[in-house]
C-alpha positions in Angstrom: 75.9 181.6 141.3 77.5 179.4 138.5 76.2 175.6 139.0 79.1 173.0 137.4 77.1 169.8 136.6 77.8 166.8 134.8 74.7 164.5 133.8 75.3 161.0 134.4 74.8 159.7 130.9 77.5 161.8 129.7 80.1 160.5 132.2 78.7 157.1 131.4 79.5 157.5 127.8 82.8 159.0 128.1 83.4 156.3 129.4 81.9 153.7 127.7 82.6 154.8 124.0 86.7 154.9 125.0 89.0 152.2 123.3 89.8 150.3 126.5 92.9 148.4 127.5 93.9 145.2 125.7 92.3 142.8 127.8 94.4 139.7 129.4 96.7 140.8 127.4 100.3 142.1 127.7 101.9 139.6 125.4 104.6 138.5 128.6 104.4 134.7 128.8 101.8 133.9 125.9 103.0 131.7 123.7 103.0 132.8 119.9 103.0 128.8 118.1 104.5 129.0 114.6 104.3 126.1 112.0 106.1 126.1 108.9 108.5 124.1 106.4 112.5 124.1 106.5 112.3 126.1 103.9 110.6 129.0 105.6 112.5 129.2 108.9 115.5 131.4 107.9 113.2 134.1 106.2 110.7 134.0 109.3 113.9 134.9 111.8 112.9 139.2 111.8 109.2 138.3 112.7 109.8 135.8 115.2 112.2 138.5 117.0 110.1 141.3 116.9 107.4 138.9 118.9 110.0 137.9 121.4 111.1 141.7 121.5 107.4 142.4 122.3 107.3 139.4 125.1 106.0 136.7 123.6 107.1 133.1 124.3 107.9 132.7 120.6 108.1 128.9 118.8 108.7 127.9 115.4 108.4 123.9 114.4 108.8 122.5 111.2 106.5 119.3 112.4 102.8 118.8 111.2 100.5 121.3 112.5 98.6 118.8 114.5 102.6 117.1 115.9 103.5 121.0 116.4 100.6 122.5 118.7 100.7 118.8 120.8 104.5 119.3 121.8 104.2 122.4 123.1 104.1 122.5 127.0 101.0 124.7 127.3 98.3 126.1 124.9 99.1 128.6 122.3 98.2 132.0 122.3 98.3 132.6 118.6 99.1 130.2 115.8 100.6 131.0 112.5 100.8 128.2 109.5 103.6 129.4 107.0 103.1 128.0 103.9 100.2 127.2 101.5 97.5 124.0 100.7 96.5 122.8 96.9 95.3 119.2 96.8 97.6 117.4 94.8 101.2 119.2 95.8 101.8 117.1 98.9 105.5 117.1 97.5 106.1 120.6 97.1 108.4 121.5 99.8 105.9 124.6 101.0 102.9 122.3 101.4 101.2 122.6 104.3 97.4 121.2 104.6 94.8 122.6 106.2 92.0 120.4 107.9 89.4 119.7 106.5 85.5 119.5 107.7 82.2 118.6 106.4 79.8 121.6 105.3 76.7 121.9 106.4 74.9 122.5 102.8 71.8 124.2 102.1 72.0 124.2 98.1 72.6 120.9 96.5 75.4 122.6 94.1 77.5 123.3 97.4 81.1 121.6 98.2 81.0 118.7 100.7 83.7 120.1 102.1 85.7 123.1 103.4 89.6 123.8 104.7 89.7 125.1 108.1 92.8 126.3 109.7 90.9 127.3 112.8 90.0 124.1 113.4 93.3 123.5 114.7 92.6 125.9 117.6 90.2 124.3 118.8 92.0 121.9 121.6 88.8 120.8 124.1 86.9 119.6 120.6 83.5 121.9 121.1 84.2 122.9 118.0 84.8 126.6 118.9 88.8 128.0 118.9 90.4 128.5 121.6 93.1 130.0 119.8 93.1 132.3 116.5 94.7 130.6 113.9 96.3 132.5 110.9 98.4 131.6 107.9 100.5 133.1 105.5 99.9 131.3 102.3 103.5 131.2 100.3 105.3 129.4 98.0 108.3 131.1 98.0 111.1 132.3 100.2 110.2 135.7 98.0 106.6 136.0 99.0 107.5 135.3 102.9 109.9 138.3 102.6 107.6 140.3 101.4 105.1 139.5 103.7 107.1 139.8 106.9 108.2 143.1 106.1 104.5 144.2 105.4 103.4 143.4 108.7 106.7 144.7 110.9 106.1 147.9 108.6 102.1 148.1 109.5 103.2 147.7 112.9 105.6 150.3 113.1 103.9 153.1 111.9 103.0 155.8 113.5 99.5 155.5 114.3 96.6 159.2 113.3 93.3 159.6 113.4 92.7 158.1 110.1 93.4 154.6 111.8 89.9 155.8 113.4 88.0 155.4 110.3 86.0 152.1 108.6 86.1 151.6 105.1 83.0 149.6 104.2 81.2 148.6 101.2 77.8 146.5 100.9 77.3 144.5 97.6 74.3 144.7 96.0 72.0 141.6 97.8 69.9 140.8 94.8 67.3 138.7 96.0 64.3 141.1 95.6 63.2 144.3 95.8 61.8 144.0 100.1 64.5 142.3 100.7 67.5 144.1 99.6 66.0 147.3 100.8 66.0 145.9 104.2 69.3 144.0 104.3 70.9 147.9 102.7 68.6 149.7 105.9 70.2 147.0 108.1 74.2 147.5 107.1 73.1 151.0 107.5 72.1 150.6 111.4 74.9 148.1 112.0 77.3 150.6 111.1 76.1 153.8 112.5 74.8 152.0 116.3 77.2 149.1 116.6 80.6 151.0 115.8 82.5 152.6 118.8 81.6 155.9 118.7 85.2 157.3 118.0 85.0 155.5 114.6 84.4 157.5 111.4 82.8 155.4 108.8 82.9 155.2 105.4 80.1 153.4 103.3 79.3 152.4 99.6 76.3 150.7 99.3 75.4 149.1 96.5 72.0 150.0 95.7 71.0 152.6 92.7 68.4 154.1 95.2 70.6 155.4 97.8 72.5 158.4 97.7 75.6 156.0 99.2 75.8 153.9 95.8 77.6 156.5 94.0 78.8 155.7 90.2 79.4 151.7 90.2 81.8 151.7 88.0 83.8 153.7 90.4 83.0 151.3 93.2 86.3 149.7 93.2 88.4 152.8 93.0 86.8 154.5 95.8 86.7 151.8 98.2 90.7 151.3 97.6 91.4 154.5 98.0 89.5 155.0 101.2 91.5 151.8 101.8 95.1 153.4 100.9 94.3 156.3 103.7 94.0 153.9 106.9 91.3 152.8 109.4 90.4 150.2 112.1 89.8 147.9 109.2 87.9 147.5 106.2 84.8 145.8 105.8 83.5 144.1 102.7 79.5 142.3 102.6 78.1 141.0 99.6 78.0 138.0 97.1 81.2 136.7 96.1 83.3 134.2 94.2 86.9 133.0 95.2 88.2 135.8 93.2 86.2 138.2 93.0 83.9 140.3 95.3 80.6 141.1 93.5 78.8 144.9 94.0 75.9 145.4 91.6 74.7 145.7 88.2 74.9 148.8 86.5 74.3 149.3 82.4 74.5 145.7 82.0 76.9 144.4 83.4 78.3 143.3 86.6 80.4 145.1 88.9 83.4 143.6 90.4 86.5 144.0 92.8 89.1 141.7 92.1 92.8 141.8 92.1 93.2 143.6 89.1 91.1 146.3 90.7 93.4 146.1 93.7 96.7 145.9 92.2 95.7 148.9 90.7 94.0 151.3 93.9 96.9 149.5 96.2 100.1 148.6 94.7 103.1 151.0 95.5 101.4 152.0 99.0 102.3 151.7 102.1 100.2 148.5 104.1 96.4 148.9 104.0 93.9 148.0 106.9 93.3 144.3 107.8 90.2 143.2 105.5 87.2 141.5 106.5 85.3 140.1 103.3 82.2 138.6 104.3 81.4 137.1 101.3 81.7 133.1 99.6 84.5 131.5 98.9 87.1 134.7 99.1 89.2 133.0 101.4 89.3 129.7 99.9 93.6 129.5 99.8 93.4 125.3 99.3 91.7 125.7 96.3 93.4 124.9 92.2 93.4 129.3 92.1 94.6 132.2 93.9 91.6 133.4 96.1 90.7 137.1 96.5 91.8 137.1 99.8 95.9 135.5 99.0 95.7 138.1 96.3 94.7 141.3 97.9 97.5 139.9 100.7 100.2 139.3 98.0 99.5 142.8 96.4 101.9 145.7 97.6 100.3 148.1 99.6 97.2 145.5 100.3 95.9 144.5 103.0 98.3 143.4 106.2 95.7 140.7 106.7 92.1 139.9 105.1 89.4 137.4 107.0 87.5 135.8 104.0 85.7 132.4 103.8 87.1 129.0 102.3 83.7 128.4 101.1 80.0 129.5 100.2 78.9 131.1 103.2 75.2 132.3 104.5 74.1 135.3 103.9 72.7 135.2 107.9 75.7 134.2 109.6 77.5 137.1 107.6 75.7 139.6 109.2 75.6 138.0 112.3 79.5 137.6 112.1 80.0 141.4 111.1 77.5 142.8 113.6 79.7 141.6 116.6 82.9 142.3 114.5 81.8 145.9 114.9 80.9 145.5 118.5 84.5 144.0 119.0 86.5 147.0 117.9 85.4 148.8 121.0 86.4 145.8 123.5 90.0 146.4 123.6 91.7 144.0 121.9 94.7 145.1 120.5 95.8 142.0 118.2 94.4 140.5 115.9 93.5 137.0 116.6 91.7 138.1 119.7 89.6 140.9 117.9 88.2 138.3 115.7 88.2 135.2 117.9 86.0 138.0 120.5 83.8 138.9 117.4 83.4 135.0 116.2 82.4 134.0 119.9 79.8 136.7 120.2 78.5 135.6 116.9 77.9 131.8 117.9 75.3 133.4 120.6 73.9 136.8 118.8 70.2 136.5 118.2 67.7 139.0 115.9 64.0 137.7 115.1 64.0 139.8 112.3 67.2 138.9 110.5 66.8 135.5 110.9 62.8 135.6 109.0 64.1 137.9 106.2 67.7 135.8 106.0 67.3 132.3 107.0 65.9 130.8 104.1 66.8 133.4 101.2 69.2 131.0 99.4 66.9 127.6 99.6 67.2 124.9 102.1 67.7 121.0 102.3 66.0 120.3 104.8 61.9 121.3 106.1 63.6 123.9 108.1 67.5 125.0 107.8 69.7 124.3 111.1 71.0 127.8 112.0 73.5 126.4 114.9 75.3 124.2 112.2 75.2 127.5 110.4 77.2 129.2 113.1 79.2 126.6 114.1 80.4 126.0 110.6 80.6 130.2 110.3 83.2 129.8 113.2 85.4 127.4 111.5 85.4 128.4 108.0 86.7 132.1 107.9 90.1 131.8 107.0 92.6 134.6 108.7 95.3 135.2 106.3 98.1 136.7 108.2 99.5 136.8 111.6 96.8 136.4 114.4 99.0 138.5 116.4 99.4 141.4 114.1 99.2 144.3 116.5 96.1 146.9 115.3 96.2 150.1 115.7 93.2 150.5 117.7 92.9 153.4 120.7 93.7 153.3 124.4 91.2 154.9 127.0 91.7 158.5 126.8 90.5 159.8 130.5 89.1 162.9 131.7 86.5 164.9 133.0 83.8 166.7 131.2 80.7 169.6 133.1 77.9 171.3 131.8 77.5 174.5 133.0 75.5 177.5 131.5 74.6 175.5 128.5 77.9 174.4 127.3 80.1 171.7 127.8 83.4 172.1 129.6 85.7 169.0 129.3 89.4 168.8 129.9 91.4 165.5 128.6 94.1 163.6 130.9 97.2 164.0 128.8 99.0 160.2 128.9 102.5 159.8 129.1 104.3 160.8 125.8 101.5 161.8 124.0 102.3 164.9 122.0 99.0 166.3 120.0 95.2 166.0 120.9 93.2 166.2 117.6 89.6 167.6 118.8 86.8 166.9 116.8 83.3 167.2 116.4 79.8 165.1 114.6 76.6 167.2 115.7 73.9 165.3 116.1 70.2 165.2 113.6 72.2 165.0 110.5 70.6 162.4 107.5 71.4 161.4 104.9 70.1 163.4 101.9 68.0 162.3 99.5 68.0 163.1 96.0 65.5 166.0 95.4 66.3 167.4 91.8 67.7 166.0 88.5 70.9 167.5 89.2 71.6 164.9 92.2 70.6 162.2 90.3 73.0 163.2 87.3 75.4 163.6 89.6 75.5 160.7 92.0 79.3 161.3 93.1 78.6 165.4 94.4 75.2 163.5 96.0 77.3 160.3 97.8 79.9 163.2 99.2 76.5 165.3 100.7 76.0 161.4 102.2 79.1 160.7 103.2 79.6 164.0 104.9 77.2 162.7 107.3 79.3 160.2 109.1 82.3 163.0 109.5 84.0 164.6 112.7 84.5 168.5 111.8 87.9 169.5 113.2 87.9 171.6 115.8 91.5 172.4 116.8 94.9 170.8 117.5 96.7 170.8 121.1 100.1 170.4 121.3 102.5 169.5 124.3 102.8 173.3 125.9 99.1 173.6 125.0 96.4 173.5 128.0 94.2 169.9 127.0 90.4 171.5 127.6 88.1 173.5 126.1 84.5 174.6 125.9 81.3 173.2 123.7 77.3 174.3 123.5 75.9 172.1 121.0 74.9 169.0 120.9 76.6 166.0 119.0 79.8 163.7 119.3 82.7 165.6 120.6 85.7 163.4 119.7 89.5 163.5 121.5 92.4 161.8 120.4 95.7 161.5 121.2 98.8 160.7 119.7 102.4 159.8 120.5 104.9 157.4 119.1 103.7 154.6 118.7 100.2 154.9 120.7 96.6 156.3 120.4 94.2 157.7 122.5 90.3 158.2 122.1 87.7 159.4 123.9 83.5 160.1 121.9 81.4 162.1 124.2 77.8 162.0 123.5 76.8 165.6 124.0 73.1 166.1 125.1 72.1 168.4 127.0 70.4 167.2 130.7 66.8 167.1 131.1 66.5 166.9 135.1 68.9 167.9 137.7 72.0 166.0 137.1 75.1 164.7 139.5 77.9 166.7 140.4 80.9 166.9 138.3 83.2 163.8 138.4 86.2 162.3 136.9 86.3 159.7 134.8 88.1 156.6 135.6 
């Protein structure tokens, strides 16, 4: 007689590894706060009525941004400045400043100072937001136009598995030869144990000993056109300057991503991925030039949004702060502002022994030993969000259903929701590694070697369901089996950690 049994660990990650249901969140009734300049309001008009279409309780003031969030009858969901900071244009008629707040400094050659927009979220004064707070940082009428209709197209798109992928890339940490082996091994880990497990990733890693480096000089090409093809966002993690991101040395000479580099793997394309540069200064909009961040925003085809620091941030913190980012993307948050606000929060109270001795004092330190809570609270304050904080990401629903082992295969069959249309089923099997380089021909050829890498982190397709198609099928070997669904305008994912029981499991069960 046939036994049908489900172990408990696999129902439990069914469930577990699923995009869940933005939290708190239906946009009915929350209030989306927007401050700009008279000479923005007009061009803002097809943004603010896609929020009210949507539900939101949608505002736009023209008063100061401290005037603007204090007249409101009740706290804002989101906040969106509209208009850009440069000491010394308090006449321009797009001037809008940006508070600012003393830096916590661990080099003597670091600004006193840094802007923070977020700091106007913050309305009980613990110095944590209550509120994400983005901007879009124009000058012209032009530039608004442009950027509106990059975010209502993002948006609207339909959403594909691609959106299930992570674009990241690692700069080269430089401080020594222990060190940036570890801090390489621990991006590594982050990304392949944090991520949900219905995300494919996709690493460079800037280090000439790992089969992930690749050719540097091709650095910035590959990472935009990863960029061009979609994901849940793309991450960035290095040294950096407020124009530039820094990735290694190679023959000499520096590598680096700037806007040239984007204009040119972006420009012409339809809206990348929100970016997430953890890295100094990128973000830094209220300085005398055009950050990395405004520019990869400004490019066509960039970014709909990038998160990027107004000033030198710590190399601790940074992981800390993109640790819990990738922990975030599997809590269900569908907009932006709370995605990051979730990750920022969870960042303030993360703790690892070990990062904190190899990180803490890398860069120097003032003091006989460096304050790491001034560190995070000043982490918290100083990642700037260029964009809307309520841009709506294209991040997966739970996809339900029930899944049995019986006679050494899997048997799972998927819920179909409502208007869905196609189930993409696909598969990661588990003990794969990454290769190392074994003969001359992989090291003269680091591009065929970073592909044998990369291949690593992929889902194998297994089939496509359509709507007269019956949504189940059968599996015997272990891995990640991934479902997702698609219909217009939503996406559904489920990862199912294969393996196969070791003691006598529970009965079969749906998931709920």
């Amino acid at each position: 007689m046939k036994r049908f049994v489900a172990p408990a660990m696999i129902v439990l990650c069914l469930t577990a590894s699923l995009g869940a249901v933005e939290p708190a969140t239906s946009p009915a009734g929350r209030l989306w706060l927007v401050v700009t300049r008279k000479m923005f309001t007009a061009d803002l008009k097809p943004l603010v009525e896609r929020r009210r279409g949507e539900g939101f309780d949608a505002t736009v003031s023209t008063l100061a941004a401290d005037k603007a969030i204090a007249s409101v009858k009740r706290r804002p969901s989101f906040i969106l400045l509209v208009g850009d900071d440069q000491p010394g244009s308090q006449g321009e008629n797009w001037y809008l400043p940006a508070p600012r707040r003393k830096l916590y400094r661990w080099r003597s050659v670091q600004r006193e100072q840094f802007a923070t927009d977020m700091l106007l979220g913050d309305f009980d004064n613990d110095l944590v937001p209550d509120a994400p707070v983005g901007r879009l940082p124009v000058r012209t009428t032009k530039q608004l136009r442009r950027l509106v209709a990059q975010i209502i197209a993002h948006e609207s798109r339909q959403p594909s598995p691609d959106d299930l992928r992570l674009p990241a890339w690692g700069g080269s940490p430089g401080y020594n030869a222990f060190v940036d082996s570890m801090t390489t091994s621990m991006a590594l880990a982050a990304v392949k144990t944090t991520s949900p497990r219905w995300i494919r990733p996709w690493m460079i890693l800037s280090d000439p000993k790992h089969p992930l480096c690749g050719t540097p000089e091709k650095h910035a090409e590959m990472f935009t056109k990863q960029l061009s093809r979609g994901g849940a966002l793309g991450v960035m993690m290095g040294h950096g300057s407020a124009t530039g991101f820094y990735s290694m040395q190679s023959s000499g000479r520096g590598i680096w991503f700037t806007a040239r580099e984007a204009r040119k793997g972006l420009a012409g394309g339809p809206p990348a991925p929100v970016v997430a540069i953890f890295s100094c200064d990128t973000g830094n909009f209220a300085g005398k030039r055009e950050s990395l961040g405004e520019s990869l925003l400004m490019t066509q085809g960039g970014p709909v949004a990038v998160i990027a620091a107004t000033a030198e941030s710590h190399p601790l913190t940074n992981y800390f702060s993109g640790l819990c980012l990738l922990q975030s993307l599997g809590g269900g948050h569908k907009r932006l502002g709370d995605l990051w606000l979730d990750a920022q929060k969870k960042a303030r109270l993360a703790r690892n022994p070990l990062a904190e001795r190899l990180l803490r004092d890398i860069e120097g330190k003032l003091e006989d030993r460096i304050n790491v809570d001034k560190l995070r609270r000043d982490q918290t304050l100083m990642y700037a969000l260029l964009g809307d904080p309520a841009t709506r990401l294209h991040l997966p629903d739970r996809l339900r259903g029930k899944i049995r082992y019986v006679d050494g295969k899997w048997k799972w069959q998927a819920h179909r929701p409502t208007g869905t249309t196609v189930l993409h089923v696909s598969f990661r099997p588990s003990g794969k590694t990454i290769p190392k380089p074994r003969t001359s021909e992989d090291r003269a050829d680091p591009g065929k070697l970073f592909a044998r890498a990369d291949e690593t982190f992929a889902f194998k397709p297994l089939g496509r369901l359509g709507p007269s198609d019956t949504w189940s099928g059968t599996h015997a070997t272990e891995g990640t089996l991934r479902l997702v669904a698609v219909g217009p305008g939503r996406i559904y994912a489920a990862a199912i950690n294969l393996t196969r029981p070791t003691t006598r499991p529970a009965p079969a069960r749906a998931v709920k």
